[in-house]
N, C-alpha and C positions, 0 to 999 in steps of 0.2 A: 828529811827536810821537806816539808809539808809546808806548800806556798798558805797565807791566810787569804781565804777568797774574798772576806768579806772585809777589807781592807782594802783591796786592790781596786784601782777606779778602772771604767771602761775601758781606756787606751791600753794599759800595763792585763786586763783578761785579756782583750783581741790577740796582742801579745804572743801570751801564756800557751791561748789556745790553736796561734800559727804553730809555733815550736814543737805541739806538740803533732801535730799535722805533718809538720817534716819531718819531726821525728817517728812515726807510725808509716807513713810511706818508707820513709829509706828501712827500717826495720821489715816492712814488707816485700825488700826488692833483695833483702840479704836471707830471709826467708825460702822464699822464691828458689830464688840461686842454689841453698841447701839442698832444697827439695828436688832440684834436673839432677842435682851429682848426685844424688842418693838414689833416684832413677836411673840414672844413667850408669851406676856400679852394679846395680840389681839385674840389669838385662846385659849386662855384659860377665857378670857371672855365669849368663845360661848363653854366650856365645852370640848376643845379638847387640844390633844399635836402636836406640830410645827409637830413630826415624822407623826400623824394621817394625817394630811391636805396634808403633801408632798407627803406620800408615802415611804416616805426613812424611813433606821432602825435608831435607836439613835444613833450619835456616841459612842462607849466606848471608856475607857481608856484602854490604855494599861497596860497589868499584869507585875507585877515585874517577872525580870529575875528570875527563878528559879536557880537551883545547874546545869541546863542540864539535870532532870531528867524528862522523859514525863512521865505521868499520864497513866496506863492500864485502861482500863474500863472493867467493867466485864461481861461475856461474856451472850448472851440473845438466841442465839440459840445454838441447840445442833445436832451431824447428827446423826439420827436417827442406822445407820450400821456401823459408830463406834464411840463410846462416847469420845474419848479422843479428835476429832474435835469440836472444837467451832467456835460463831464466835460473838462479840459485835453487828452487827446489824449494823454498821458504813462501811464507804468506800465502795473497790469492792467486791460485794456478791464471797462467796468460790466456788468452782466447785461443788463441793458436794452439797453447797446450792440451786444451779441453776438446778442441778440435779433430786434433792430432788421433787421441784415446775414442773420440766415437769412431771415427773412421776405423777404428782398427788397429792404431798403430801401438803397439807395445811401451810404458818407459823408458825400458831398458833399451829400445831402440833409438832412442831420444838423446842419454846420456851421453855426456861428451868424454 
């Protein structure tokens, strides 16, 4: 079934030429897809994961929206010269913290 091109008016190619647009993407994403399972059987025949041979991490999924409420973690260091400082151990070390280590004092001294 062979569309006649030269029959068809402007609106009805634009058309022609969406369709076939979606249809060469979606044909590309099922492509795609073939080609990870087909890698991903190749290296696990030799005992490995696609992530091990590239280098790269796994994709994750992403987490469902929560309510907007983030997560505290709790806290792993503590300053020694006043207790009510802490700190998770995460992002930028506290002044205090930084403090702490020129003066000498160990992490592991720190840890709560």
């Amino acid at each position: 079934m062979k569309p006649d091109l030269k029959s068809m008016n402007r609106k009805e190619l634009e058309k022609l030429k969406s369709d076939i647009e979606k249809a060469l993407a979606k044909l590309a994403v099922q492509e795609k897809k073939a080609a990870l399972a087909a890698a991903e059987k190749a290296v696990a025949a030799h005992g490995f994961s696609l992530a091990e041979i590239t280098g790269e991490a796994p994709v994750r999924k992403k987490r469902q929206a929560t309510s907007g409420a983030k997560t505290v973690s709790a806290p792993k260091y503590r300053n020694p010269a006043d207790p009510d400082q802490t700190w998770t151990g995460k992002g930028r070390q506290p002044e205090w913290f930084k403090a702490a280590i020129k003066a000498g004092t160990s992490p592991d001294a720190m840890e709560i």
